[in-house]
C-alpha positions, 0 to 999 in steps of 0.5 A: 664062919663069920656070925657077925657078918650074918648079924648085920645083915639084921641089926637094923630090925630096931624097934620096930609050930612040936614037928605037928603043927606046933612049934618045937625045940630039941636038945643036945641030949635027944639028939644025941650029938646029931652031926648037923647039931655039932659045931664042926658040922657048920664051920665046915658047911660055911666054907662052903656056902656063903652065909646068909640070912635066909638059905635052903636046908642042908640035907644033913639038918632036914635028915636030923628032922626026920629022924626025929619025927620018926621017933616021936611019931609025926608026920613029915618027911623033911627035904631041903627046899630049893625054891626057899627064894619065894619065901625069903623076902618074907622072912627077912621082913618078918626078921626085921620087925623083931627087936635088935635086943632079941639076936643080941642075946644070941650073942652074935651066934644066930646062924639064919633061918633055914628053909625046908618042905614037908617038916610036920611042923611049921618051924623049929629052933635047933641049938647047936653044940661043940664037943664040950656040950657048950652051945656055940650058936642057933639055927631056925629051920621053917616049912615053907608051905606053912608060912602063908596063913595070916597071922589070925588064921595061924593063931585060930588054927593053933587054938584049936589044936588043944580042943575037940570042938564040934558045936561051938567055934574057937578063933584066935586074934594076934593082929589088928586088921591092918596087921593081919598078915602072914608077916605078922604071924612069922614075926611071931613064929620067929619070935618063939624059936628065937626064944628057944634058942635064947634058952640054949645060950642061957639055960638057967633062966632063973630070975625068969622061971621062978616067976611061974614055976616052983624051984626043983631039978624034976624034969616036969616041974610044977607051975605056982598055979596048980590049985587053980589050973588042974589042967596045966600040966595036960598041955604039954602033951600037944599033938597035932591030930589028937585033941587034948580036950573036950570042947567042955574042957574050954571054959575051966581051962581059960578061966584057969589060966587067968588065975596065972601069970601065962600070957597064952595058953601054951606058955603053960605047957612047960618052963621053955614054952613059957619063955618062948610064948612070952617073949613072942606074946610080949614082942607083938602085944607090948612092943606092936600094940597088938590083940591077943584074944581067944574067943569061944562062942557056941549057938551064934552067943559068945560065951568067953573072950580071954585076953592075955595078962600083957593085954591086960596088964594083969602080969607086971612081973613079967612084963618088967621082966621082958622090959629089962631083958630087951632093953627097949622101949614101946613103939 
């Protein structure tokens, strides 16, 4: 297995959805050494395939899915997809467009994207480990079939997934006009996996953590932003079909979260969301200049537009955070 010839393929991107429809991320210890998690799995895999960027699913991975899926009660019924062709150009464009700093914090170890049907959930970022626990490389594993929403519509939907709203009507903005495509919204997809992969391979992420959420080993730590966010730790209890709030729940939520430091809403949810979240909110409204809005209007009045702390300006800490981290500049 040769990473690095992998690695080249997307070094000139310079510059530039939990399985439901949200995206997720599993760990070492829930899947419990799954064999296409394990290192031995992928050395032997690329002996014989050659390794590219974008590939169909092995269907030891889309297996693993399913299983898990099964466990937490999704749906999906995950299979390799072999028509991943259509689909890979896209990929790689949207690939291109993350900054070369991004896959340098993988370490050269970032495996491809790797396509599949019917995940119950648009993409997942999987962390892939030796018999030591220590983790030697990061796959991302996307639904082909959820790829193709623009990068508004994508945003809208996700939105609305945290809301029972029947009378009113909630839309997301991630893309100007021009950028309203659905390359624009994978560039932000691949952007959040990438950042729970980035999580795999630096696990501590302390200096980044300790700007949102109080030090202690719990396994549902507290945000610095309880007081004024009651709401926050209800996040991350996301599901696709099972709406967490009320449609009257909207307004305190998002005046909440401006009392924070989260860029989105769901980078509230928990520590590895919110290092997800930012560094894809940070990727397209930094770096690409684009929107990020949540809008909320009810009987034809708008009645609430939150705009993110990047737009804003209103989370220096952070954004300083993401500016060193990356290591480059605004376009």
């Amino acid at each position: 297995m040769n990473p690095k010839t992998l690695f080249s393929l997307i070094v000139f991107a310079v510059g530039a959805s939990a399985c439901s429809t949200v995206d997720s991320i599993r760990t070492s210890d829930e899947s419990k050494r799954a064999t296409a998690q394990t290192t031995a799995f992928w050395d032997d895999y690329f002996k014989l395939h050659p390794q590219t960027l974008v590939s169909s699913s092995p269907q030891e991975l889309t297996d693993l899915v399913a299983e898990w899926n099964k466990t937490d009660h999704y749906n999906g019924h995950p299979a390799p997809d072999e028509n991943y062709s259509e689909v890979s150009g896209d990929i790689e464009a949207a690939l291109k467009q993350i900054p070369k700093s991004v896959f340098d914090l993988m370490k050269n170890k970032f495996f491809g994207v790797f396509v599949a049907r019917d995940l119950g959930c648009t993409a997942l970022g999987i962390t892939i480990y030796d018999g030591l626990d220590h983790p030697t490389g990061g796959l991302i594993l996307v639904d082909a079939k959820r790829i193709h929403q623009t990068a508004n519509g994508w945003q809208t939907e996700h939105q609305n997934l945290f809301f029972d709203i029947k009378k009113g009507k909630l839309e997301g903005t991630i893309a100007s006009q021009k950028a309203n495509t659905h390359i624009t919204a994978l560039r932000w997809i691949l952007s959040h996996e990438l950042g729970h992969l980035i999580s795999g391979f630096y696990p501590n992420l302390n200096d980044f953590r300790t700007l949102s959420w109080l030090p202690g080993s719990s396994e549902q730590p507290l945000s610095r932003f309880e007081d004024n966010f009651p709401h926050r730790p209800e996040i991350q209890n996301v599901r696709a079909g099972a709406k967490l709030f009320r449609e009257d729940d909207f307004l305190p939520i998002y005046h909440g979260l401006e009392q924070t430091n989260f860029p989105t809403l769901y980078a509230a949810a928990n520590r590895f969301e919110d290092f997800s979240e930012s560094l894809a909110a940070y990727i397209d409204v930094v770096i690409y200049h684009e929107p990020y809005k949540v809008k909320y209007t009810l009987n034809g009045k708008l009645k609430k537009t939150f705009e993110s702390c990047f737009v804003k300006k209103t989370c220096p800490d952070k954004m300083d955070y993401f500016k060193k981290l990356l290591t480059v500049h605004e376009l």
